[in-house]
C-alpha positions in Angstrom: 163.6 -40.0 84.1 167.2 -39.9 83.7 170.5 -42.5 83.4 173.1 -42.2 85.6 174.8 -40.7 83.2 172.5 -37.9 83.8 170.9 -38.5 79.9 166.5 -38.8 79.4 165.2 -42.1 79.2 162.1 -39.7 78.0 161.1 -38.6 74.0 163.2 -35.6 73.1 160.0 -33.2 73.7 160.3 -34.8 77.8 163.7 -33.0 78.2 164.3 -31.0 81.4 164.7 -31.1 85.2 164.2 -30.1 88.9 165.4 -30.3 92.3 163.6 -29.8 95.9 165.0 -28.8 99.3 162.7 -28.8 102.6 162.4 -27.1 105.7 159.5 -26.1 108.0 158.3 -22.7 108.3 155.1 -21.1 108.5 154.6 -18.3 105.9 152.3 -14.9 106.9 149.1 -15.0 106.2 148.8 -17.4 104.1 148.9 -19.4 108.1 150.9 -22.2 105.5 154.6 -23.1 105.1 155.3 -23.4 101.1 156.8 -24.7 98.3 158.2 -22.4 95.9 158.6 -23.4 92.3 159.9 -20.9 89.8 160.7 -21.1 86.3 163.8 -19.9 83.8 165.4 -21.2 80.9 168.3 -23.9 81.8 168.7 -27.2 83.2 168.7 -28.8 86.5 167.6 -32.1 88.4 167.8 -33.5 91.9 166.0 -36.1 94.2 163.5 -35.0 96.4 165.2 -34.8 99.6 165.9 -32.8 102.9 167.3 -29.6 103.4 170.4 -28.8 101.8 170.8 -32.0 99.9 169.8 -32.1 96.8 171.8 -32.9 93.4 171.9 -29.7 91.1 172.9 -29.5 87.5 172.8 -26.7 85.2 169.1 -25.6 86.0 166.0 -23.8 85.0 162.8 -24.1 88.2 163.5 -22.9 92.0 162.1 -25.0 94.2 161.7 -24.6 98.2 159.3 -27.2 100.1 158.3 -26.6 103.6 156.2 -29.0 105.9 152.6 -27.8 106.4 148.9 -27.7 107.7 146.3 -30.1 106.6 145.1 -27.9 103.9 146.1 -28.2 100.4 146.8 -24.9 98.1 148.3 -24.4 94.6 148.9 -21.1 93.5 150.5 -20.2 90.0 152.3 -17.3 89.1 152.9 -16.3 85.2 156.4 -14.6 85.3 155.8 -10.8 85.1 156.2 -9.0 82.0 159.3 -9.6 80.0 161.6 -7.2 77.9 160.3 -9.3 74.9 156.9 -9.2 75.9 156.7 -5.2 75.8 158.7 -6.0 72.5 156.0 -7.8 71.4 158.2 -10.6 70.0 157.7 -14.6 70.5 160.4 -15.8 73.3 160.0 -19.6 73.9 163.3 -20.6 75.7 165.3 -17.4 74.8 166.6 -16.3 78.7 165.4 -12.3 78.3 164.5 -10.2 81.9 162.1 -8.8 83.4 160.9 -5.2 81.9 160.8 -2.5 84.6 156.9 -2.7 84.3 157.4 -6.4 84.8 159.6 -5.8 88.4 156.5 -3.8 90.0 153.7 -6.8 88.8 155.8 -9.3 90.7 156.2 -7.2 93.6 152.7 -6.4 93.5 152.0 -10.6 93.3 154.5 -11.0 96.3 152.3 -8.7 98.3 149.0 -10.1 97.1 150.5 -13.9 98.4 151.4 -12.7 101.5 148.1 -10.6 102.3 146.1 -13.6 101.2 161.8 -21.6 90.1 164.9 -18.3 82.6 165.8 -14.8 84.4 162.4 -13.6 84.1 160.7 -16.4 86.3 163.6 -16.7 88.4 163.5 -12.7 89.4 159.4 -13.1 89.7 160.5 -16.2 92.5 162.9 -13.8 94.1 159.9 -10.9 94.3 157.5 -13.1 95.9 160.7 -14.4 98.5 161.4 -10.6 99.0 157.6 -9.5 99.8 157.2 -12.5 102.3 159.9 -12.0 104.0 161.6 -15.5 102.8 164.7 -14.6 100.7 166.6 -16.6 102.9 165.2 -20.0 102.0 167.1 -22.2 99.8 165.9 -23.0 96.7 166.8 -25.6 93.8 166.1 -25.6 90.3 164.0 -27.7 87.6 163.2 -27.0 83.7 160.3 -29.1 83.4 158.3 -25.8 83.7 159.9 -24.1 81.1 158.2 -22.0 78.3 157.0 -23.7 75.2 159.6 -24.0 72.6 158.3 -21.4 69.3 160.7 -23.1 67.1 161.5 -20.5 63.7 159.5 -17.9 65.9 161.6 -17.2 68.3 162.8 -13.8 68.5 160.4 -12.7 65.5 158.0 -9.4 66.4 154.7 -10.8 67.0 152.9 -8.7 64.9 155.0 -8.8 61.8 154.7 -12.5 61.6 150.8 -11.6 61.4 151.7 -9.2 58.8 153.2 -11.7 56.7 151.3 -15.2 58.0 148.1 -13.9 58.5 146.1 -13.3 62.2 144.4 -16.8 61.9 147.6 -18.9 61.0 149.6 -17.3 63.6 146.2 -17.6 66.6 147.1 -21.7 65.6 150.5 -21.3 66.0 149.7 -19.6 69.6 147.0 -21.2 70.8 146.4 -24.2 69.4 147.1 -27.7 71.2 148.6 -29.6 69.0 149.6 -27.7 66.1 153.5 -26.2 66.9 155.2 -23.4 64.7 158.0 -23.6 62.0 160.6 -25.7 63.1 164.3 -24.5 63.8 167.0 -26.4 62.4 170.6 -27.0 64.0 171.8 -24.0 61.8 170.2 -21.5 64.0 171.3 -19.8 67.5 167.5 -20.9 69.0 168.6 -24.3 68.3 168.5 -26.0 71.7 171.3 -27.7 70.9 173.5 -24.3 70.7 172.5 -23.5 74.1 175.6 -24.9 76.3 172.8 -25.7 78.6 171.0 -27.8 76.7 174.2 -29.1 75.0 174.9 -32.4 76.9 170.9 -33.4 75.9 169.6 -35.2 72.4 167.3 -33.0 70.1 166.3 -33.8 66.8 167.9 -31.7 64.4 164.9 -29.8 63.6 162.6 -28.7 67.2 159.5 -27.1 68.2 156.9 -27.8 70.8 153.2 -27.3 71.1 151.2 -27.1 73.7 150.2 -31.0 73.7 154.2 -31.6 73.8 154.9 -28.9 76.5 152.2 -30.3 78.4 154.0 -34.0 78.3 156.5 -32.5 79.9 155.3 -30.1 82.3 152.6 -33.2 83.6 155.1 -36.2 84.5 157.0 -33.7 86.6 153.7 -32.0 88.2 152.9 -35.9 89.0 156.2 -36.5 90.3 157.4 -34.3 91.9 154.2 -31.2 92.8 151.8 -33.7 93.4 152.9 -35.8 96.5 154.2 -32.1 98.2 150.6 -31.1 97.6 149.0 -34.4 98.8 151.3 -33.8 101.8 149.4 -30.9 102.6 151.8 -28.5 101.6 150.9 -25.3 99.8 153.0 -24.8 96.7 153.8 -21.9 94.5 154.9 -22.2 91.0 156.1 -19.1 88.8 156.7 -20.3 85.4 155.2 -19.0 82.0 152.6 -18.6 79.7 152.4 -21.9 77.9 153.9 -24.5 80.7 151.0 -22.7 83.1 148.0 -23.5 80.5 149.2 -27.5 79.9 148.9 -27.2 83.9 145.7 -25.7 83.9 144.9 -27.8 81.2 145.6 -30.6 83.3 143.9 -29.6 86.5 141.0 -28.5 85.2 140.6 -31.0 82.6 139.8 -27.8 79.9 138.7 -29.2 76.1 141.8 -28.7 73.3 139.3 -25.9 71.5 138.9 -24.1 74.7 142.4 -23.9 75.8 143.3 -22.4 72.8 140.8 -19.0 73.9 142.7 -19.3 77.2 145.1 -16.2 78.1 147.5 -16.1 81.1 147.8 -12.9 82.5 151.7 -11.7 83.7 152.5 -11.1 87.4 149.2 -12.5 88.7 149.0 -14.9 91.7 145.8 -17.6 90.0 144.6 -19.6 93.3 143.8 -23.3 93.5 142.1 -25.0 96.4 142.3 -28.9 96.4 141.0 -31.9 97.4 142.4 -34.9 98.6 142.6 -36.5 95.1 143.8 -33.3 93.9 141.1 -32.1 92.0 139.8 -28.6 92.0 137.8 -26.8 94.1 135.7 -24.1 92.8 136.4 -21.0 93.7 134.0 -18.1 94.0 135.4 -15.3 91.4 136.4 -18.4 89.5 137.1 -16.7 85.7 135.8 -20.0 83.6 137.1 -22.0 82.3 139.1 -21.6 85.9 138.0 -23.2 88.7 140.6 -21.2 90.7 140.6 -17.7 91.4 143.0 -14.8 90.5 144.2 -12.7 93.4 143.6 -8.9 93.1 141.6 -6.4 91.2 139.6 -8.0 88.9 139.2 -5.2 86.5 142.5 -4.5 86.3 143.3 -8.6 85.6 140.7 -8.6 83.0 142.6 -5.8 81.3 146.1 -7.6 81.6 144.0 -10.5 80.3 143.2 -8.5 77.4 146.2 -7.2 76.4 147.5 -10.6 75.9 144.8 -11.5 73.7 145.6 -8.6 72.1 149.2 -9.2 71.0 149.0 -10.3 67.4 146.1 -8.3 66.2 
């Protein structure tokens, strides 16, 4: 929550925002109107109201709610491969594009969605809005969903820091749920608090998040904000990143802290979530456990992409 004065009421690891427009429109095959929610690194909040009327501040998630069927769908989209992923460096809130292999996964998702909200999650939104044929829909902006922050790992090659860490230490670092990286002090340009978009906002002099803190963020606004669209009957789409997408599969699924850490996200790839009318899961056939959705596409080839991020620190 936020003061008028637009400052969080929230614990310093609670700090973003969002914003939602609607309208009604029925979208391709998917025989659904939906609710787009993409992720990028800045800040932004806004009531949930009608079209073109929502409060927007510095921002980091794209938003665009439609009215709907009776059906409820959630469909996630990891942002497709960065410049920093093909680097093989950590990124965390650093605002780095899309690589050109990363351009043609989002296309290739934005197809997949029809046949069936930093820069990077932002341009995978505007992919999906191009291949359905939607660019034209307004969309607003939240940073709830934004990538977990690596602290003193930021901009560091992945597999040097395994070099000098060791594989194990840096796995925790990665994967685990409660265990966050080196911090980063106020001395240092990945300090949130030398972003001008993060500027106005209280950090502790030294930051980092892990995935138990990036989920306390990225499950208030789900509640908030996802949740009554989806209860609604509204189909919503959300392309955000790595970490903020497994707290939220964390959270739907209800997945154990030693599991999650095995858990790999794979870029550009539209993950599929049928649910009921308390919002729980429904399994999907094709389901890759611990997942009780299902990944759209060739499931070789999403194994493989799967894979490859395992494979980053070894």
């Amino acid at each position: 929550s936020l003061t008028k004065s637009g400052r969080s009421t929230r614990p310093h690891h609670a700090i973003r925002h969002a914003a939602i427009n609607s309208l009604t429109l029925p979208l391709a095959t998917l025989f659904l109107p939906t609710m787009f929610v993409a992720a990028r690194n800045a800040f932004s909040i806004a009531s949930r109201t009608a079209v073109n009327h929502a409060r927007v501040f510095p921002s980091t998630r794209t938003v665009a709610a439609f009215q709907t069927a009776e059906k409820s769908t959630l469909v996630l989209v990891r942002h497709g491969e960065s410049t920093w992923n093909l680097e093989n460096k950590f990124t965390g809130w650093v605002d780095v594009p899309l690589s050109p292999k990363g351009h043609e996964e989002v296309v290739e998702a934005g197809k997949l969605i029809k046949e069936s909200g930093i820069k990077r999650a932002i341009m995978t939104l505007n992919h999906v809005l191009e291949e359905t044929d939607l660019m034209w829909i307004p969309v607003t902006k939240a940073w709830q969903l934004n990538e977990r922050h690596y602290g003193g790992l930021q901009g560091l090659d992945k597999q040097e820091t395994v070099d000098k860490y060791g594989k194990d230490q840096v796995l925790i670092w990665r994967r685990s749920y409660d265990i966050p990286p080196p911090v980063v002090d106020r001395s240092s340009p990945h300090h949130p608090s030398n972003d001008p978009r993060y500027a106005k906002f209280d950090f502790p002099d030294e930051w980092t998040e892990s995935l138990k803190t990036t989920l306390e963020r990225v499950t208030p606004y789900f509640n908030e904000n996802i949740a009554p669209q989806l209860k609604d009957g509204k189909t919503v789409i959300i392309a955000a990143h790595g970490n903020s997408l497994r707290a939220l599969v964390k959270h739907l699924d209800d997945i154990g802290e030693d599991v999650i850490a095995e858990l790999n996200i794979p870029t550009g790839t539209p993950l599929v979530y049928e649910l009921d009318d308390d919002l729980k899961p429904i399994p999907q056939e094709g389901a890759m456990p611990p997942l009780t959705g299902r990944y759209l596409g060739d499931q070789d080839a999403i194994r493989a992409r799967i894979e490859g991020v395992k494979n980053q620190t070894k």
